[in-house]
TORKOL-4160 file (C-alpha; in steps of 0.2 Angstrom, whole numbers, padded with zeros to 4 digits, m for minus):
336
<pt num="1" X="0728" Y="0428" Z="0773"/>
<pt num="2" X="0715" Y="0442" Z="0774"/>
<pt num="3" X="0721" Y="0451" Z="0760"/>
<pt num="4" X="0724" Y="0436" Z="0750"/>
<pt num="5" X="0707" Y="0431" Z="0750"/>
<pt num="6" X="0701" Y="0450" Z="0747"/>
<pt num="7" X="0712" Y="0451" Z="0730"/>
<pt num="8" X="0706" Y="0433" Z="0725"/>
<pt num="9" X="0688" Y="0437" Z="0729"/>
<pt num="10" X="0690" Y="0456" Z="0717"/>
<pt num="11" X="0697" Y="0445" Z="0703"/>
<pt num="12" X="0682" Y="0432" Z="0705"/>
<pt num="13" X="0668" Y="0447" Z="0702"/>
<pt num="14" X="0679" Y="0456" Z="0690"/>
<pt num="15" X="0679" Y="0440" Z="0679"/>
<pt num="16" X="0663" Y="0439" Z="0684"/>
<pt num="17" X="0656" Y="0456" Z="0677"/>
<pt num="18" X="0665" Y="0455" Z="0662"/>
<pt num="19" X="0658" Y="0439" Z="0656"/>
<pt num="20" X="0641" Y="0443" Z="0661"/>
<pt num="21" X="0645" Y="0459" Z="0651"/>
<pt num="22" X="0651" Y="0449" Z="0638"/>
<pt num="23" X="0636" Y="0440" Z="0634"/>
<pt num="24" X="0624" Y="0452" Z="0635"/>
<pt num="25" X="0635" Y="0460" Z="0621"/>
<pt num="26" X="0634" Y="0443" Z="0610"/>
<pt num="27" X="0616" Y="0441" Z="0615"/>
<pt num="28" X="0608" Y="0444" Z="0596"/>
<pt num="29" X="0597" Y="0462" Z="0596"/>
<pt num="30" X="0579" Y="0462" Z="0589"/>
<pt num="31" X="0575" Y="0480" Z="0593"/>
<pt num="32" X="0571" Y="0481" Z="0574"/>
<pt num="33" X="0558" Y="0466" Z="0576"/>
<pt num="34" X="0540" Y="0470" Z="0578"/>
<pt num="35" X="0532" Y="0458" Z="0593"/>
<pt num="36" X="0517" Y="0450" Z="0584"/>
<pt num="37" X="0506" Y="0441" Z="0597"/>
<pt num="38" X="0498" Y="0425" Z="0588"/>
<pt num="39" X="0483" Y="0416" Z="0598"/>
<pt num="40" X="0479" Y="0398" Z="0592"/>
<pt num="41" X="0472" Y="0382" Z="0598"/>
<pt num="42" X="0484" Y="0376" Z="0609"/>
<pt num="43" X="0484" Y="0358" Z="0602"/>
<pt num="44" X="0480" Y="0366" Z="0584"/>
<pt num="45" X="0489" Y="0363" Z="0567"/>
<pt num="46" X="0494" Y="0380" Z="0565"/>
<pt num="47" X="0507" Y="0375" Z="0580"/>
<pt num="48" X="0515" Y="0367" Z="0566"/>
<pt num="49" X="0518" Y="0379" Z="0556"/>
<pt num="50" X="0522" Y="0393" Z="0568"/>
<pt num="51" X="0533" Y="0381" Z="0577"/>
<pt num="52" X="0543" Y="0379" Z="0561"/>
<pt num="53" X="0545" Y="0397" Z="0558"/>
<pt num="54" X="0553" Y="0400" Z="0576"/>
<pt num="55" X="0565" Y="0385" Z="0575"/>
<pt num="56" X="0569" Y="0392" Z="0557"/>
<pt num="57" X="0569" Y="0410" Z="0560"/>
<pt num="58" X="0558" Y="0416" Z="0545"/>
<pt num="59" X="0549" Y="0428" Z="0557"/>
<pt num="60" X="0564" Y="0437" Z="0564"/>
<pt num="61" X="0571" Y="0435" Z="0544"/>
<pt num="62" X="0555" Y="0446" Z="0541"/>
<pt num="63" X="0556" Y="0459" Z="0555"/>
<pt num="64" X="0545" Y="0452" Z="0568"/>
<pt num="65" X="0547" Y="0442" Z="0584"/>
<pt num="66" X="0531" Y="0429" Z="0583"/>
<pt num="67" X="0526" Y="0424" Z="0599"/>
<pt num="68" X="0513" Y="0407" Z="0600"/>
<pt num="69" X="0500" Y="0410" Z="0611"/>
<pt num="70" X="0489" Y="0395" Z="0617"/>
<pt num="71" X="0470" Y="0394" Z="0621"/>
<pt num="72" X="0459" Y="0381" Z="0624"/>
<pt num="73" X="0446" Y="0386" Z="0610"/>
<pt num="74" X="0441" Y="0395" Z="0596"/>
<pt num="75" X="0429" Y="0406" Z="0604"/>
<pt num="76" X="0444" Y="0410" Z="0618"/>
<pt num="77" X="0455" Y="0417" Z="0603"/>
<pt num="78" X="0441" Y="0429" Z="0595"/>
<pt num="79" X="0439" Y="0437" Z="0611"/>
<pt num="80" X="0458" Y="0439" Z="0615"/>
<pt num="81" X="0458" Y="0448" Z="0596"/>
<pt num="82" X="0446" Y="0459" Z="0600"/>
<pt num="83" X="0450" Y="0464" Z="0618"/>
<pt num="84" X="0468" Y="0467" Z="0611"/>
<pt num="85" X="0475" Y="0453" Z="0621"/>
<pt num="86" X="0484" Y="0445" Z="0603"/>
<pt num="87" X="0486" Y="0454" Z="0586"/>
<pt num="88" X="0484" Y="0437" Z="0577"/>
<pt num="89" X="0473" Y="0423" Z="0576"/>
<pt num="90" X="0465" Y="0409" Z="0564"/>
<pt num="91" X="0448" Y="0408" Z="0558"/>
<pt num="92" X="0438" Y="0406" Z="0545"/>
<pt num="93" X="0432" Y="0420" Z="0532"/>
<pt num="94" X="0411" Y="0416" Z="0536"/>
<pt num="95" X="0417" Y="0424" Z="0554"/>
<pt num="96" X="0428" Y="0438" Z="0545"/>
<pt num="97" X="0414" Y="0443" Z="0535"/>
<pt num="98" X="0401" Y="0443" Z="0548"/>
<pt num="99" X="0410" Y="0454" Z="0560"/>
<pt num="100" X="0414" Y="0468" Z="0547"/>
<pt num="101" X="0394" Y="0466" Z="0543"/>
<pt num="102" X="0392" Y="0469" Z="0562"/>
<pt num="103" X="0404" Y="0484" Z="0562"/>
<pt num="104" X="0420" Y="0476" Z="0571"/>
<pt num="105" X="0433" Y="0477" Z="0557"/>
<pt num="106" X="0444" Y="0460" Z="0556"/>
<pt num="107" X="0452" Y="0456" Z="0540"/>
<pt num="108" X="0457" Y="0439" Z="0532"/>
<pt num="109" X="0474" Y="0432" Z="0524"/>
<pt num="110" X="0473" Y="0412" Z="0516"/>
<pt num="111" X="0481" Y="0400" Z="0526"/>
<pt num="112" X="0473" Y="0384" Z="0521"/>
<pt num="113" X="0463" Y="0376" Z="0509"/>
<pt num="114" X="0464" Y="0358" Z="0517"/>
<pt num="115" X="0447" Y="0356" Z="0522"/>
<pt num="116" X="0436" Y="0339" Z="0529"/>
<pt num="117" X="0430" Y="0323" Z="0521"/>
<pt num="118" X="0418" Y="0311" Z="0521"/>
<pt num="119" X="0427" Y="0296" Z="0527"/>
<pt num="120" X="0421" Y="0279" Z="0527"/>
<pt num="121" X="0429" Y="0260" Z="0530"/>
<pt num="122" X="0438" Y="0253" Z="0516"/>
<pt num="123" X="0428" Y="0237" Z="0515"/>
<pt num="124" X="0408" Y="0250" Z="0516"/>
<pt num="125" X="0396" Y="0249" Z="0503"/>
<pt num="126" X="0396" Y="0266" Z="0501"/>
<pt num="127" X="0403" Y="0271" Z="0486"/>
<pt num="128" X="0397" Y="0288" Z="0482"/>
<pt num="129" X="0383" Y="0301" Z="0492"/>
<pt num="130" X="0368" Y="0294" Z="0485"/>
<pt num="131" X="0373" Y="0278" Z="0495"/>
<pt num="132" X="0372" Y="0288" Z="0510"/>
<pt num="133" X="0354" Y="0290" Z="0509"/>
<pt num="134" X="0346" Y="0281" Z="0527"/>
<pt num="135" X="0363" Y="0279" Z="0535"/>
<pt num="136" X="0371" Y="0287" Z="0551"/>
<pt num="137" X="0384" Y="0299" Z="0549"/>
<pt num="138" X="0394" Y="0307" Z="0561"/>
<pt num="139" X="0397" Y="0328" Z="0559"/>
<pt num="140" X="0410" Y="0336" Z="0567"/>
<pt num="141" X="0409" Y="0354" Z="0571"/>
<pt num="142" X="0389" Y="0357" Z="0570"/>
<pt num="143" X="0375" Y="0358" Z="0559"/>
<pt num="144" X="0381" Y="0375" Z="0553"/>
<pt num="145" X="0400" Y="0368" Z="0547"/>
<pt num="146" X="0403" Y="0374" Z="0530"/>
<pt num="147" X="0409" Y="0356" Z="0524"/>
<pt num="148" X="0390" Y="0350" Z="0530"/>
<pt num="149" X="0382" Y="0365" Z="0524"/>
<pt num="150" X="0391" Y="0362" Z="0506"/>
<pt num="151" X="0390" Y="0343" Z="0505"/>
<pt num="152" X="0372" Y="0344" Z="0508"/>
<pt num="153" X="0370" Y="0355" Z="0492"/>
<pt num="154" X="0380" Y="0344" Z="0482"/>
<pt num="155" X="0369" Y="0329" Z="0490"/>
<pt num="156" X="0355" Y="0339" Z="0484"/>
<pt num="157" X="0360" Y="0346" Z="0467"/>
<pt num="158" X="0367" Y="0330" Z="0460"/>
<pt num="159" X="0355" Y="0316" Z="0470"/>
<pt num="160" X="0340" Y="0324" Z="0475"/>
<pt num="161" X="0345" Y="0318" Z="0492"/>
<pt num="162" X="0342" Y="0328" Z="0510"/>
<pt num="163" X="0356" Y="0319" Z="0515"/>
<pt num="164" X="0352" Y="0331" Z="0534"/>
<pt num="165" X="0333" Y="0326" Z="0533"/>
<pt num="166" X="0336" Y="0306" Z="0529"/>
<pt num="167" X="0349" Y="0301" Z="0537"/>
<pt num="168" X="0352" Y="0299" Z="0555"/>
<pt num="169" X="0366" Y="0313" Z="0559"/>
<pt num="170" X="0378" Y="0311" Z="0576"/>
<pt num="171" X="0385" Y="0329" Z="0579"/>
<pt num="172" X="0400" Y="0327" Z="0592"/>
<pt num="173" X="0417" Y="0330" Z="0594"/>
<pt num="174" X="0430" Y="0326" Z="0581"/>
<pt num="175" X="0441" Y="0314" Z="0591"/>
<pt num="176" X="0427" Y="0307" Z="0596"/>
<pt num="177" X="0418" Y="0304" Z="0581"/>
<pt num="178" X="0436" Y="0298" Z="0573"/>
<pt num="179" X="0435" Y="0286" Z="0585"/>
<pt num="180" X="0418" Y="0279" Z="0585"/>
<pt num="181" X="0421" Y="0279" Z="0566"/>
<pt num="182" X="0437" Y="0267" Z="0569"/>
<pt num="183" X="0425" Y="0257" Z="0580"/>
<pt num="184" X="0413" Y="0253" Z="0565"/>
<pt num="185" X="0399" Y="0265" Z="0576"/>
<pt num="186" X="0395" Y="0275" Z="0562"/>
<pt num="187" X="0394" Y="0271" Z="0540"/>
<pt num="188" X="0403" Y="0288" Z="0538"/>
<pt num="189" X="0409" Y="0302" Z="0546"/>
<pt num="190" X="0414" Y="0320" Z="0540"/>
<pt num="191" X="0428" Y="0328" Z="0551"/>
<pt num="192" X="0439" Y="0340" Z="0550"/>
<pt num="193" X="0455" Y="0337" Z="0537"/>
<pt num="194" X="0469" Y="0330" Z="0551"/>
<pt num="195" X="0457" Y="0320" Z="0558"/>
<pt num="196" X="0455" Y="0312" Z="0540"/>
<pt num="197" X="0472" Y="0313" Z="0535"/>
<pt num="198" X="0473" Y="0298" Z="0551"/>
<pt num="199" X="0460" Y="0288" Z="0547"/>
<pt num="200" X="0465" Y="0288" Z="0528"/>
<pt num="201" X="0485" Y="0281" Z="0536"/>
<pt num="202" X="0472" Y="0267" Z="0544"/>
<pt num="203" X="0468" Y="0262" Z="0529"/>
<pt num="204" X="0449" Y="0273" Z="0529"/>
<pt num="205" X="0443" Y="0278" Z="0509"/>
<pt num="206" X="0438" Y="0297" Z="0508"/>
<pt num="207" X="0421" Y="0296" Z="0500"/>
<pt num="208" X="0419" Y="0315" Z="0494"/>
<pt num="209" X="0428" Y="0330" Z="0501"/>
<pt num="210" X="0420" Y="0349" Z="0507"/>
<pt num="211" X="0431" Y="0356" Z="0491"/>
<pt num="212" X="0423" Y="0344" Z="0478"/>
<pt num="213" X="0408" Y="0350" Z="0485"/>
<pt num="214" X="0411" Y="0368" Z="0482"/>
<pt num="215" X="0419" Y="0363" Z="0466"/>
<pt num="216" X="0400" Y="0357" Z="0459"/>
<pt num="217" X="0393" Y="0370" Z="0470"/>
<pt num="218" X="0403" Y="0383" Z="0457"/>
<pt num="219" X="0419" Y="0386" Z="0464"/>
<pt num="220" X="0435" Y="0386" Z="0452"/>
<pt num="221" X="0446" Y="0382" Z="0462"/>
<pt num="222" X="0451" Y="0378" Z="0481"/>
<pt num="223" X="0447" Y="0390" Z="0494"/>
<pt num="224" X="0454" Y="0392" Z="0509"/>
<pt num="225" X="0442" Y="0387" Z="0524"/>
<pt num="226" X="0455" Y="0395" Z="0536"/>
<pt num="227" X="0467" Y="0411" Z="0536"/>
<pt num="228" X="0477" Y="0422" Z="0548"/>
<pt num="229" X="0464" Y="0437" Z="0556"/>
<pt num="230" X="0469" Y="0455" Z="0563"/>
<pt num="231" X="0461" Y="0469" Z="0562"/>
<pt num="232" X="0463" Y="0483" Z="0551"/>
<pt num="233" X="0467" Y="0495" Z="0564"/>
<pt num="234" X="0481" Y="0484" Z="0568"/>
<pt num="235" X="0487" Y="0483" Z="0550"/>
<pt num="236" X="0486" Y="0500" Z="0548"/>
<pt num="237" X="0497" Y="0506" Z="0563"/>
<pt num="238" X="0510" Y="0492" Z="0559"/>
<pt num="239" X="0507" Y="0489" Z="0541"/>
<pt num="240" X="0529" Y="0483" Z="0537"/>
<pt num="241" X="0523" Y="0473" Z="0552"/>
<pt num="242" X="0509" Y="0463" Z="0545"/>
<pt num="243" X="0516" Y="0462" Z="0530"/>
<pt num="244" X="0531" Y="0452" Z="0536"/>
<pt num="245" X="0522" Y="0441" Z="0545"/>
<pt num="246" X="0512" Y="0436" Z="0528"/>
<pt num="247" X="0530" Y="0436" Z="0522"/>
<pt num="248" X="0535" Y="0425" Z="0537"/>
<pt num="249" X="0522" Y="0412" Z="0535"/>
<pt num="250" X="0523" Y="0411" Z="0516"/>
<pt num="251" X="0543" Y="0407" Z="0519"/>
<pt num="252" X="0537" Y="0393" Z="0531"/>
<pt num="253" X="0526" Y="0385" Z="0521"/>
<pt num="254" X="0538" Y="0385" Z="0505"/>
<pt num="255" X="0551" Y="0376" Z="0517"/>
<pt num="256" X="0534" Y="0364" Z="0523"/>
<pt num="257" X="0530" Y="0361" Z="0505"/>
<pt num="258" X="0547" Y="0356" Z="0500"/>
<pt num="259" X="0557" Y="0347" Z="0516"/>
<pt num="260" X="0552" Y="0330" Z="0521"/>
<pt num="261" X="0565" Y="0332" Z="0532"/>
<pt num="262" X="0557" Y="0348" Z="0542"/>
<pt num="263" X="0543" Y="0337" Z="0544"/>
<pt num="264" X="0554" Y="0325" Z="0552"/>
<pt num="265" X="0560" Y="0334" Z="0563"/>
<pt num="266" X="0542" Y="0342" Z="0570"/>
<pt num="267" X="0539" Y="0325" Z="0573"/>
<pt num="268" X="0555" Y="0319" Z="0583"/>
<pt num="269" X="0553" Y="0337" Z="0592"/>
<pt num="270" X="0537" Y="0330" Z="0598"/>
<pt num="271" X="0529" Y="0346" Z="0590"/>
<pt num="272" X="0518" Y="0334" Z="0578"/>
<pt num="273" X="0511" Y="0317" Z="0589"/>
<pt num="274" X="0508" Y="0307" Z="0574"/>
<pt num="275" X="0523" Y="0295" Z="0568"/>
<pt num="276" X="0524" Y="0283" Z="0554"/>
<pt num="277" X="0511" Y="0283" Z="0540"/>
<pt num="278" X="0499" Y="0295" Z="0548"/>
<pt num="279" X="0512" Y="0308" Z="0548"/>
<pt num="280" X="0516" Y="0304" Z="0529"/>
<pt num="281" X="0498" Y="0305" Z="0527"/>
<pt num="282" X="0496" Y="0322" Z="0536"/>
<pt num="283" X="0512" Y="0329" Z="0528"/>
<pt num="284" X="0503" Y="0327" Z="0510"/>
<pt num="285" X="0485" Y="0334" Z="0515"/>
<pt num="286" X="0494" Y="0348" Z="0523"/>
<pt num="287" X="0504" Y="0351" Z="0508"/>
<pt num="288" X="0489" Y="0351" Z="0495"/>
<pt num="289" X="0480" Y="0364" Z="0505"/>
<pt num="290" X="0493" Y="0377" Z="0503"/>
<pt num="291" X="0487" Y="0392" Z="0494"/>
<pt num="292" X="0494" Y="0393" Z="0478"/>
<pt num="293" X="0480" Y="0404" Z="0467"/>
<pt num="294" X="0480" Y="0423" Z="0465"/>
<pt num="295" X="0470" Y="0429" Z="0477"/>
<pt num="296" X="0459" Y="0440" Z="0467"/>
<pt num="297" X="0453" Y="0421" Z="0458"/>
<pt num="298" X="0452" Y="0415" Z="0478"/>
<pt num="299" X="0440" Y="0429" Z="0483"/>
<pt num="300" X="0430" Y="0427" Z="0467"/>
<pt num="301" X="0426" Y="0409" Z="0472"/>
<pt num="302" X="0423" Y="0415" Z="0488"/>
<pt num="303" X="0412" Y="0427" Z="0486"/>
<pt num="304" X="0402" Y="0411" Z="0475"/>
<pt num="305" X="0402" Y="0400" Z="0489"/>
<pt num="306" X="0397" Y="0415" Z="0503"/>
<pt num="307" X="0380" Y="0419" Z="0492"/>
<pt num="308" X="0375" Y="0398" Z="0493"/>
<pt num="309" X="0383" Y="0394" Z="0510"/>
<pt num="310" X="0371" Y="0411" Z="0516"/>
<pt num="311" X="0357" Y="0402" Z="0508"/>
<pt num="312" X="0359" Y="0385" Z="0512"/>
<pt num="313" X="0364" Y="0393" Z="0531"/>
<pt num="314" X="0354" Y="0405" Z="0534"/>
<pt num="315" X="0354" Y="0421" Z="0546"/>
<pt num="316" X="0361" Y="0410" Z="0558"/>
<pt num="317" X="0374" Y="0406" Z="0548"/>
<pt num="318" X="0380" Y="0424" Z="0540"/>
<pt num="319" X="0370" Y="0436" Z="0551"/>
<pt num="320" X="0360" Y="0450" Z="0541"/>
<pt num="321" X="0371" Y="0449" Z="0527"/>
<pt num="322" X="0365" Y="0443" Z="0507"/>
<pt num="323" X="0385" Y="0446" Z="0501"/>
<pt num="324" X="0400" Y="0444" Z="0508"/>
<pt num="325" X="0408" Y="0461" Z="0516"/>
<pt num="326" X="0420" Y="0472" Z="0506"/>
<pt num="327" X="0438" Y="0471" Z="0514"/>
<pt num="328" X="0433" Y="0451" Z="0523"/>
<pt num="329" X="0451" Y="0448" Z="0511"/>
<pt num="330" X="0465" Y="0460" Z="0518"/>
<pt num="331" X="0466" Y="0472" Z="0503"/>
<pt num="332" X="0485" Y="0474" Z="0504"/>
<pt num="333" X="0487" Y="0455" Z="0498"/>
<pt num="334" X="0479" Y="0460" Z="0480"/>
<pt num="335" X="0497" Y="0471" Z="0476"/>
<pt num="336" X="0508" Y="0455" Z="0479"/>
């Protein structure tokens, strides 16, 4: 009986070992894949994106493993980049210019143009920004947000209007500004471009947007108020590396352009909260803000919109510098 249960015990482990040797033969290999370490927002619209390149395998497709990793706020990601902690983040290209001014070298690649609006309720009187003159208006993101910094110099240039100086301006939160909004609180509200995109599927009008703005203000073109951020010491020492997560991202977003049925299925993974009309709504807003120009014309407008934002701003706004820094745009992407 002994023996019996000595040979059935060898011919357990020996299956054992082999199909444990087995899978770790089938297991897929990635030694050729650069880890690239991407800190964002934890609840941020990047996910989205990033999400969608994972589940469809464009990063490894482009010889790197993407990992997501979450914070709870902007300022959390910035130092996480600069301590070395992650080797990507998102932010915009005022920040990316300021720090190379400062001496800390961070460079900048487009991923959005989709930018806030002026939102008000579909029954307001408001019908353009001279109407806004004397009413309370809720500002996400802070008296030095580019979209308030620009709307005030179209408010100016085409009305004459101080629309900071005579109106009465709520600073706050954007959910909670979205929601005071919906509550008939406040006569218009500028927010960041998703929290639009819901209020526009509840039926809100979009008054005047930060890129109609910059479009009066001189720019050509959309600009892209956000982009990808490493530095350029990481480039350099793995330049095939940040090159394919560009390539990565671009893949992503042509399959996010294209599929409605990629955004379906962010939505049943429970990746995007939104359902119904609001994700139809933010599906399109997302869609219209992907880069499309040369970037050399992008830069161009940039540059424009630095020299009035840094007026309009201020040395809180852009530090010491008049212009915006050489290299704030990663120089590789002008040899795609």
């Amino acid at each position: 009986m002994r023996r019996k249960l000595t040979s059935a015990l060898i011919k357990f482990c020996s299956k054992y070992v082999i199909a444990v040797l087995l899978s770790i033969l089938v297991l897929p290999v990635n030694a050729d894949n650069t880890p690239v370490k991407v800190g964002v927002l934890k609840f941020g619209t990047v996910n989205w994106e990033l999400k969608s390149m994972l589940h469809g395998g464009h990063d490894t497709a482009n010889g790197v493993a993407v990992e997501i990793v979450p914070f709870a706020s902007g300022d959390a990601t910035r130092v996480a980049l600069q301590g070395g902690a992650v080797d990507v983040i998102v932010a915009d290209w005022l920040w990316v210019s300021r720090q190379r001014a400062e001496g800390r070298k961070v460079t900048f690649v487009p991923y959005s143009s989709s930018v806030g609006a002026v939102m008000v309720a579909a029954d307001s009187p408001v019908k353009s920004l001279a109407d806004l003159k004397g009413k309370k208006i809720g500002v996400a993101g802070g008296p030095l947000d580019k979209s308030w910094l620009l709307l005030q110099g179209m408010a100016k240039q085409e009305h004459g209007l101080d629309i900071a100086a005579e109106n009465e301006i709520a600073f706050g939160a954007p959910p909670l500004l979205a929601e005071k909004t919906r509550q008939g609180e406040l006569d218009a509200m500028l927010n960041y471009w998703h929290y639009c995109a819901r209020l526009e599927a509840d039926g809100f009008k979009r008054l005047v947007s930060a890129e109609d703005a910059a479009a009066v203000l001189g720019s050509t073109g959309p600009v892209s108020a956000i982009g990808y951020v490493f530095t350029d010491q990481w480039a350099a020492d793995n330049p095939t590396a940040a090159m394919g997560f560009i390539k990565a991202s671009r893949a992503t977003k042509a399959l996010l352009g294209s599929s409605d049925e990629e955004w379906a299925r962010l939505g049943e993974s429970g990746a995007i909260k939104d359902k119904g009309a609001a994700l139809t709504t933010l599906r399109d807003r997302f869609r219209e803000g992907i880069p499309s120009r040369p970037v050399a014309d992008e830069i161009k407008d940039a540059d424009l919109l630095y020299s009035v934002l840094a007026e309009l701003g201020g040395p809180k706004l852009v530090g010491k510098s008049p212009s915006m820094a050489e290299g704030t745009y990663w120089p590789a992407l002008l040899s795609q």
